[in-house]
Each structure stands twice: as C-alpha cells, then as structure tokens.
N, C-alpha and C positions, 0 to 999 in steps of 0.2 A: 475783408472776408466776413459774411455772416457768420451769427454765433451758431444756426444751423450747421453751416458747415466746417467748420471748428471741431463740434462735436463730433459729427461725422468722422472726421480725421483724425480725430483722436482714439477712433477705436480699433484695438488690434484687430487685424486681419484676420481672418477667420481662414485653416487650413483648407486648401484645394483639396473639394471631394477624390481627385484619385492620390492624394495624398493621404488624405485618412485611410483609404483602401489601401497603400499598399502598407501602414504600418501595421494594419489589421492581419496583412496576409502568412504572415509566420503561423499564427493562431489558427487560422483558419483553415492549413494547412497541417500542420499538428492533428488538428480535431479530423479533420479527414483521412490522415493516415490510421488514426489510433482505433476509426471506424472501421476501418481496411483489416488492417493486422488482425480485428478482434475477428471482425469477418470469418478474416477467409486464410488468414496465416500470414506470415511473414513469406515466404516463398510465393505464394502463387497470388499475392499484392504483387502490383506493379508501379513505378514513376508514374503512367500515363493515365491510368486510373484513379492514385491521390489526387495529381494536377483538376485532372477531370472534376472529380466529386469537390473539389476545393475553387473551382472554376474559373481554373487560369488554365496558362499553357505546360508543357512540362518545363520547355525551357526556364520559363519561370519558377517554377520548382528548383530547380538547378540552379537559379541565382542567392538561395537562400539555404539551401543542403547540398552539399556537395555530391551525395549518393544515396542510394537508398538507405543504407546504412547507417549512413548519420544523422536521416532523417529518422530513422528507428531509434535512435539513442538520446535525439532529442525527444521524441516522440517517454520514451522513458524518464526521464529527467524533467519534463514538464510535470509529468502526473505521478510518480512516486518517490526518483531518488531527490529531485530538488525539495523534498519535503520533511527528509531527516534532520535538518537543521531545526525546522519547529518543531518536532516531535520530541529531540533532544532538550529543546528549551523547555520544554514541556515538561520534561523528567526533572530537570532540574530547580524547577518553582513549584514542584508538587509535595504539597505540607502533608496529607494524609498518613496514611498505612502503608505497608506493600502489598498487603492485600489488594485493599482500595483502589488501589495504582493499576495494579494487576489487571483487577476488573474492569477500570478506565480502558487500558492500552485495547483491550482486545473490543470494548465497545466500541470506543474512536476508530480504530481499524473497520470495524464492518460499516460505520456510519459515512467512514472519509474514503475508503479504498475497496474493500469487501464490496461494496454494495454497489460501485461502482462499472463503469463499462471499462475505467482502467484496471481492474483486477483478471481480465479475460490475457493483460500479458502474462502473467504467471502461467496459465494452462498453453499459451503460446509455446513459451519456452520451455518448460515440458516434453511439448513434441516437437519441438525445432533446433534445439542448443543443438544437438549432435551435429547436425548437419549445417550449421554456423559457430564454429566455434570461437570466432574472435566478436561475436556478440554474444556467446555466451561467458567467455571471461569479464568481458564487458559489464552485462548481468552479475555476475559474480561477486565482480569490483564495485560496482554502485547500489546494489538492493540487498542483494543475499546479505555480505558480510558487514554493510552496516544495521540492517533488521537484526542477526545475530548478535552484534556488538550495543544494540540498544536494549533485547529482553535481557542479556548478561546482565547488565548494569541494574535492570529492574531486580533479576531474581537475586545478585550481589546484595543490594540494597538492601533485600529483606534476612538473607543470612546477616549482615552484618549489624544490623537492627537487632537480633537476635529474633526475628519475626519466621523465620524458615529456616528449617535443618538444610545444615551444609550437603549442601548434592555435587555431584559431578557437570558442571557448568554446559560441558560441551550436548552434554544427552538432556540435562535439565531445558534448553533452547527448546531442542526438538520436540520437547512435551509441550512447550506451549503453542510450538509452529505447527505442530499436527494437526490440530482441530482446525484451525484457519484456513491451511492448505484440504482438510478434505471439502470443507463448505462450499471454498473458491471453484473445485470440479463441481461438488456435485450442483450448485450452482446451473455450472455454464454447461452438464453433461447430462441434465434429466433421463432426454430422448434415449441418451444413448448405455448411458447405463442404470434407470433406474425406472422400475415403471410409475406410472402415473400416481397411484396408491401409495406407493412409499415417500415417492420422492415432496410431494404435498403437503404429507404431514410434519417435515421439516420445515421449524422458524426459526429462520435464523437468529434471533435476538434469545429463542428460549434454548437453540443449541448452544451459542455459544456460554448465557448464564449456565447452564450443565457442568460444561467444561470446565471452566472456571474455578466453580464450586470442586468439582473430583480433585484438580490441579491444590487449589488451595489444601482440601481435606488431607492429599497427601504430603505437603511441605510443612504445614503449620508445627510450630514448636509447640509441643504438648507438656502441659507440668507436670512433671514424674510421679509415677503412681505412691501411694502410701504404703510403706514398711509395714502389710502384715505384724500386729500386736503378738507374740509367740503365747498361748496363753500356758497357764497354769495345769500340770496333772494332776487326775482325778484321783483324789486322796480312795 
C-alpha cells in the first residue's frame, strides 16, 4: 500500500452529516420551543409548531421529549435551573464584601438571564401556573426555591460577616427579588402597560444600580452614634 494511502487510512472518520444533525437536534428544538413559549405562552404553543420552527417532524419531537411538558421543563432547565450549580460556585469562590457580591448577583443576573429571551419564562408563569399546576410545582422546585435559597445565603453571608443588620430572611429575599421581577415585566410589558415616555427612560443597568444602592443603604451595619457629652450648668 502507498504511503498516500496509509495516511488516508489513518484518519478518523469524520461523522455522517445526518449524524451531526441529529445530535444537534435537542438544541435546536429547545431554542425553538423557548421562542414559542416566550411567544405566544405555553398553552396556545403547540408540538407541531416547535417540530415546525425546529424543522423536523413532530414525531420527531416525540423521540426526544416525551410531551409538551417535558419539553417545557427541559426547555427550563437548559436556560435557568441548570445554571444554579455555577452560580452557587460562584458564591462560594467570591473573596469580596457582601456588598460587592450583592451588586455582582443582581448584574450577572440582568447580563446572563434579565437580558435574556429566557427571562420571558418568568412573565410566562405569571400568567399560566394556575392553569398548569404541576409545571407550576415544577417551577417552584427548580427556579423559585433554589433563587430563594441562593440570595438567603448572600444576605446570611453579610449578617454573619457582621456586614448587614439581621433581617427576617424570608421578607429580606423578596427585597431583592422585587426589583428584578418588576424589570423582567416591565421589560417584556412596555405596549401593554407602560406608555412609550415612561417606559424609555428606564436603563436597566442604571435601575438596577438604584436598587442596589437603596437595598444596601438599608441593611448596612452602621457604627453607633456617639454618647452626647452631658455638659456642665451654667454657674
């Protein structure tokens, strides 16, 4: 045998074009559903519409999610809860303040998620939990209560630091959740709730520094005021 084809023969095989496609197609399916959902909702999406925009068949959709459903919950898990595990690591290699941290979390949030077309689930589930409630437990179990369970840990971090007066945990969350959650609507809700004038002059990097700042202004441990000198009466 020539050393031509020696060479030749020695080189891996290079995967069959509908083999790179079909490992593609979970993804590609995912991105298509999460286009759908942000759309148009989770109810009035259909199997035959993802397949569609994902440009396969449905049955093919079908070989890879077993229903809409779980194509929704992958659809979640690809873009927000699969991503608590680095967030958390994230918490726990952070040298700074809790301050610092603070202001991190909620930037990284608008840069990774906020800003995102995957933040349109949240105003999803909003208006649809009622009317699915076992993807709303779902939601529950994978986004809600590890989000909750990771700002705990931030604002823990800074009481125990002695960086922030001890607050009530469960209400202290919601302060930091609130500014994020109004962004996230008014976001995706201009048209519909806000008119053009108002809703414009919101940036979000400069709303969120705001928030922030008030958040901090109210937690921070302050060093106690000085003991008033009693003075002397006037002979």
């Amino acid at each position: 045998m020539s050393l031509s084809k020696l060479l030749c023969s020695a080189k891996p095989a290079t995967p069959a074009k509908h083999e790179r496609r079909k490992k593609a197609r979970p993804g590609e399916l995912l991105a298509a559903a999460l286009d759908l959902f942000v759309e148009k909702g989770f109810a009035a999406s259909t199997a035959e519409e993802v397949a569609r925009r994902a440009g396969v068949s449905k049955g093919t959709l079908f070989l890879y999610f077993a229903s809409k459903e779980e194509l929704f919950k992958a659809v979640v898990r690809e873009n927000i809860s699969g991503r608590f595990s680095e967030w958390n690591a994230e918490f726990d290699s952070f040298e700074g303040s809790t301050p610092d941290m603070l202001r991190y979390c909620m930037k990284m949030w608008w840069e990774r998620l906020g800003n995102s077309k995957a933040s349109g689930i949240t105003k999803l589930m909003l208006s649809e939990a009622e009317n699915f409630p076992e993807l709303a437990a779902f939601y529950q179990h994978e986004v809600i209560q590890p989000a909750h369970n990771l700002i705990r840990r931030i604002l823990q971090r800074g009481v125990d630091r002695g960086e922030f007066v001890p607050i009530d945990m469960k209400y202290g969350v919601y302060t930091v959740l609130a500014p994020m959650l109004f962004l996230q609507i008014l976001m995706r809700s201009k048209a519909a709730c806000f008119d053009d004038s108002e809703a414009s002059q919101v940036v979000p990097e400069e709303f969120l520094a705001v928030q922030v700042q008030t958040i901090l202004d109210g937690l921070r441990v302050r060093p106690p005021s000085p003991t008033p000198t009693q003075g002397h009466p006037s002979l």
